[in-house]
C-alpha positions in Angstrom: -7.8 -86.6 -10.9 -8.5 -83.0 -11.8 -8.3 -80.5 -9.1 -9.3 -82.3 -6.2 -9.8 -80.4 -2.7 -10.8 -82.1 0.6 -11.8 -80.6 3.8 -12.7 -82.2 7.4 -15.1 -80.9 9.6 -13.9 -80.8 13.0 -14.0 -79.5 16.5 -11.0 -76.6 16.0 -13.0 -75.8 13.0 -12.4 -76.7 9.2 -8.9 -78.3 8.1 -7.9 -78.5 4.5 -6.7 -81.9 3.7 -5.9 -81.9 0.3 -5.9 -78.6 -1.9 -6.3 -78.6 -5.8 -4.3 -81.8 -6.6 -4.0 -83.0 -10.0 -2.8 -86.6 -12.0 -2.9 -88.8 -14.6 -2.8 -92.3 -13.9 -1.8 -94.3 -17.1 -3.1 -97.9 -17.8 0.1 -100.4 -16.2 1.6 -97.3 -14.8 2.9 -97.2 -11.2 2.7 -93.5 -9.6 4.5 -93.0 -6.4 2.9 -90.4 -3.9 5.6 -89.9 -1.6 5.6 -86.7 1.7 5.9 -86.8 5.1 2.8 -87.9 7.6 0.2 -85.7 7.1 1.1 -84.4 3.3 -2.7 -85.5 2.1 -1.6 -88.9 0.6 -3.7 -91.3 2.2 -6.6 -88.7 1.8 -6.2 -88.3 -1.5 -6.0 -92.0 -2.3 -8.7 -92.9 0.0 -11.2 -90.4 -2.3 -11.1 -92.5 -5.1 -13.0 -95.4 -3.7 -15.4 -93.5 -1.4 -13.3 -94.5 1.8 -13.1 -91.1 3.2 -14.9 -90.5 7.0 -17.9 -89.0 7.6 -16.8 -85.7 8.7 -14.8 -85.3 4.9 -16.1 -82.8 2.2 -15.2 -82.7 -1.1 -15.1 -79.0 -2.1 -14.0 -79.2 -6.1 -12.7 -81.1 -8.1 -12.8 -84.9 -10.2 -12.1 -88.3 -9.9 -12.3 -89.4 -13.5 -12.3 -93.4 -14.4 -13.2 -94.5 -17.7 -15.5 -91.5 -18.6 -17.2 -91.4 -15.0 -17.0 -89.6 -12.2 -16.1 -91.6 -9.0 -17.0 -88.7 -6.7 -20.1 -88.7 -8.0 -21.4 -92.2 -7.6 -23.2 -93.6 -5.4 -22.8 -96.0 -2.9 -24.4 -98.9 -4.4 -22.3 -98.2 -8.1 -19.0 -97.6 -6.2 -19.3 -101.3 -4.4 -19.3 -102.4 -8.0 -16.5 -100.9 -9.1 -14.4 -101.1 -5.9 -12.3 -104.3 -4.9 -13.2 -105.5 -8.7 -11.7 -102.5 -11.3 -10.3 -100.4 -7.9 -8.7 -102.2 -5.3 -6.7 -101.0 -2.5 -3.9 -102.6 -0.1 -3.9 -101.0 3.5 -1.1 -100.6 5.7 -1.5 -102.6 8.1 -2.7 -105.7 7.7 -4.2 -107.2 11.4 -6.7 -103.9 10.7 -7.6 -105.2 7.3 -8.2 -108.8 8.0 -10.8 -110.4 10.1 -9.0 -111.9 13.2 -12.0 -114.7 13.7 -12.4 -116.2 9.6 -9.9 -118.3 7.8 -7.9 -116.4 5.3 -8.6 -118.5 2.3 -12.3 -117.8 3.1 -11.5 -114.1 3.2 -10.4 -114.1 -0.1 -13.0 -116.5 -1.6 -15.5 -113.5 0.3 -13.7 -110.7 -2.2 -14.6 -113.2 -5.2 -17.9 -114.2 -4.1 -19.5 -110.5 -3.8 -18.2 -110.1 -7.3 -19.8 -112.9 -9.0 -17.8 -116.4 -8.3 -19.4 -119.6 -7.0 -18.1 -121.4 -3.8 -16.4 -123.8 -5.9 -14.7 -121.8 -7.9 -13.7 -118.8 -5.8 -11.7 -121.7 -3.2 -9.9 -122.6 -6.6 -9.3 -118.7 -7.4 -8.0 -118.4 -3.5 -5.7 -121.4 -3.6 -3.9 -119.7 -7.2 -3.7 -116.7 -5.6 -1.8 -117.6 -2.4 0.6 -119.5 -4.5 0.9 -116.5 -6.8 1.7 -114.2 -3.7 4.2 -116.8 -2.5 2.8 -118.2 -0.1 4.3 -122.1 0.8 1.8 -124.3 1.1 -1.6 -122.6 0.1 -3.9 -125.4 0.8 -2.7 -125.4 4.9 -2.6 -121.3 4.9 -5.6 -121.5 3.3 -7.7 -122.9 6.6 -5.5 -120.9 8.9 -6.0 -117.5 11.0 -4.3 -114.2 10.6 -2.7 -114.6 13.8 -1.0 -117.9 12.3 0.7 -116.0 9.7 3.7 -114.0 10.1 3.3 -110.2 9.4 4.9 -110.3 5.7 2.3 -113.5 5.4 -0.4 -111.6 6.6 0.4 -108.6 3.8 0.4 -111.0 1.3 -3.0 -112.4 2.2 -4.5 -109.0 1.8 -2.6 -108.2 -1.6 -4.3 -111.6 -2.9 -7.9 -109.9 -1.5 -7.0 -106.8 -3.6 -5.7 -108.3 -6.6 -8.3 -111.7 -6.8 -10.8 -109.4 -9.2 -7.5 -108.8 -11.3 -8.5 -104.9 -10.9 -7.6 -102.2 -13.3 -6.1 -99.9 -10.8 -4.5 -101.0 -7.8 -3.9 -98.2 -4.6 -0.6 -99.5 -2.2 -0.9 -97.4 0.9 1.8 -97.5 3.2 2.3 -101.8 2.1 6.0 -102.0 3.8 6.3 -99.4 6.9 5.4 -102.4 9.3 7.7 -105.1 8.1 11.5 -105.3 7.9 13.9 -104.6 5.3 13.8 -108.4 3.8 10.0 -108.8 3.9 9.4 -105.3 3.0 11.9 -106.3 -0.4 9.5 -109.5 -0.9 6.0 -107.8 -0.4 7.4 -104.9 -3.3 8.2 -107.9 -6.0 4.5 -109.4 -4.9 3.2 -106.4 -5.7 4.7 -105.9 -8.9 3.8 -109.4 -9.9 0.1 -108.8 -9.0 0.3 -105.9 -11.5 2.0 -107.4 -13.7 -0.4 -110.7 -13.9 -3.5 -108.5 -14.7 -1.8 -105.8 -16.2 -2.6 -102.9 -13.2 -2.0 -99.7 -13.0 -1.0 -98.9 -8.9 -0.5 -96.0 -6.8 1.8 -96.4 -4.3 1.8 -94.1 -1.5 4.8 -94.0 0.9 7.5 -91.7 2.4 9.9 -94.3 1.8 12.3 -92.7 -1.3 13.9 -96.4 -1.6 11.0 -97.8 -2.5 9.7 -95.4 -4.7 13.0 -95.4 -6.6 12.8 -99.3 -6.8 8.7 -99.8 -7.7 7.8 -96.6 -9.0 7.3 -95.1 -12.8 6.3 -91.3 -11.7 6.6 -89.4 -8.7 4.2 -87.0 -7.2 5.3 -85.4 -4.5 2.8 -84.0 -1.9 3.6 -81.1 0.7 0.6 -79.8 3.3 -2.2 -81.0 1.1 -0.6 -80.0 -3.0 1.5 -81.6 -5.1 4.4 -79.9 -5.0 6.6 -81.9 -7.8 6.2 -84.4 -10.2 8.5 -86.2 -12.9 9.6 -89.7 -13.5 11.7 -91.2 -11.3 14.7 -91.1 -13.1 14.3 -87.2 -13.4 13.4 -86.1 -9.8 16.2 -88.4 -8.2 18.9 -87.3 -10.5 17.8 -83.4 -10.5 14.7 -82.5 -7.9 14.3 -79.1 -8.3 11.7 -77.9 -5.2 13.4 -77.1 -2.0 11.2 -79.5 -0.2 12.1 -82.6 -3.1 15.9 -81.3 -2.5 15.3 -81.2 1.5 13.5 -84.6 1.1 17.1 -86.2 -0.6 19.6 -84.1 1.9 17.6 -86.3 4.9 18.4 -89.4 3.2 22.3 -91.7 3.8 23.8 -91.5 1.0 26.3 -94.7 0.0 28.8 -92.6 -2.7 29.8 -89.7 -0.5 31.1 -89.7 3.2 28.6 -87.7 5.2 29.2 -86.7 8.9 25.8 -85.6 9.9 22.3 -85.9 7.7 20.5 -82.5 6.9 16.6 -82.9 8.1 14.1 -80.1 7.1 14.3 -77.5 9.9 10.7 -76.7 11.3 7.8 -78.9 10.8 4.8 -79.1 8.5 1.8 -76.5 8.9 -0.9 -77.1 10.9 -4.1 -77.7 8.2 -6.1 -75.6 11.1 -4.0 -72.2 10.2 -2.2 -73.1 7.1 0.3 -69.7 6.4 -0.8 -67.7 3.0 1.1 -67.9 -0.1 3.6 -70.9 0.0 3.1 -73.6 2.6 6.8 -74.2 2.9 7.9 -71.0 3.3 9.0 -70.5 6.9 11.1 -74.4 6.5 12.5 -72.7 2.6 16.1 -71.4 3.1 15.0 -70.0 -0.6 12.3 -68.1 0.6 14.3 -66.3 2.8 11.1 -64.2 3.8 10.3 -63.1 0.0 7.3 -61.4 -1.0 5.4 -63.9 -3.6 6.2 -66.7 -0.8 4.6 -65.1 1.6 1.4 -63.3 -0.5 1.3 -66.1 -3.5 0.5 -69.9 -3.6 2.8 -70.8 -6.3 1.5 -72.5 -9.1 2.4 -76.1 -10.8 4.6 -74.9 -13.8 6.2 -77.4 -16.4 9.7 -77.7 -16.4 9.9 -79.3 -19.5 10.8 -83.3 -19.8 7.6 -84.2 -18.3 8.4 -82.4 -15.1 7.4 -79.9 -13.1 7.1 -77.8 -9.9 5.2 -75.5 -7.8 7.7 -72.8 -6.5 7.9 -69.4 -7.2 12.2 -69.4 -7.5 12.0 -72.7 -9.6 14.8 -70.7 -12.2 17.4 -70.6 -9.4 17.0 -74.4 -8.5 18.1 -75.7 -11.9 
């Protein structure tokens, strides 16, 4: 992804979703995109299969897969590419599955567009409810979404995305409906599905935990930019933006006694009258109303180590 900037089209006027973002997505890498609600994740993600609504505009940038441009496609080339070498997981599964057809048939469906017959895409299902861990795959198979429990139903829909075995596989938001236990199980599904076909995933959360447990790389998204990015070990042993440190003083800690959490004072810009210069200025107890803050947007620098940041006082963070 080079550069990549999206705007919506809406009643209070144009918002800026997403705002020159930039990665590399490596083949059997995972890449965690982690920010709070509203950061330009899901946006961002959502662009690289042509799920973005009608009211989006692409304003610069590209999606670069194997030598072609994605944002450039059209609709008939992206259905061939998408569930088979792109797949995605949503977050909610009830919203991804058809409530009225079995779920063995709704996977068979994700082989059948692709090029399996009947015979063997029920074959294909059947493996791939076992492979997801689901007990008994021939009964699930003939069985409604409402039949299975939430973890069951998340499952179903990572068999959908990874029946093609795809090249690239996008996790959005997989685990903020289920409990600790599932959410645990549904992570080692997922890096199993990768693992069997040898994907690459992006997993989008705001769930630190889980990015430090799945995750190769980190990009981390503020008001629409990437803001930091490193590998996991790096950021969680040494983040040096003040919204990556911010992000860790919100978090329980279990090796040091802690009488109250610190959140992020403030809240997140509106993308209606985002503030010039740094979007996290007026929340950045190292702004402290500076000058470049306020005139500048600050720029991704390296930071050496494969990781960098996008703030102008980066030297006093280290």
């Amino acid at each position: 992804m080079e550069n990549l900037s999206i705007s919506f089209d809406t009643r209070s006027g144009v918002l800026s979703a997403v705002e020159d973002v930039s990665f590399v997505l490596h083949p059997g890498d995972i890449l965690g995109v982690v920010g709070e609600s509203g950061s330009g994740k899901t946006v961002t993600v959502s662009s690289l299969v042509g799920l973005l609504p009608d009211n989006a505009r692409i304003d610069g940038g590209r999606v670069l897969y194997r030598g072609r441009d994605l944002l450039t496609l059209s609709d008939r080339e992206l259905e061939r590419i998408r569930g088979k070498e792109i797949a995605m997981v949503f977050q909610d599964p009830m919203t991804s599955l058809n409530p009225v057809m079995r779920v063995g048939l709704q996977i068979a469906e994700a082989l059948r567009i692709h090029g399996f017959s009947r015979s063997d895409a029920r074959e294909r299902a059947l493996e791939l409810l076992d492979l997801v861990g689901i007990p008994n795959p021939r009964q699930r198979y003939r069985q409604f979404p409402h039949e299975l429990s939430g973890g069951m139903r998340q499952r179903v829909v990572i068999a959908v995305a990874i029946a093609n075995q795809p090249a690239v596989l996008i996790a959005d938001e997989p685990t903020t409906a289920l409990d600790v236990t599932i959410q645990a199980q549904v992570l080692e599904v997922l890096a199993a599905g990768c693992g069997a076909s040898g994907a690459s995933m992006i997993l989008v959360t705001h769930d630190l935990g889980v990015i430090a447990e799945v995750a190769d790389r980190v990009a981390v998204m503020y008001a629409g930019r990437i803001v930091e990015t490193g590998t996991v070990e790096t950021i969680f042993e040494k983040p040096r933006h003040p919204y990556t440190m911010g992000l860790f003083s919100s978090l329980p800690r279990l090796d040091a006694k802690l009488e109250h959490l610190q959140p992020i004072p403030g809240v997140p810009p509106t993308l209606a009258a985002r503030p010039a210069g740094c979007a996290f200025q007026t929340r950045c107890a190292l702004s402290a109303g500076r000058q470049p803050c306020r005139d500048q947007v600050p720029e991704l620098t390296s930071l050496g180590g494969g990781q960098s940041g996008a703030c102008h006082y980066l030297a006093e963070t280290g």
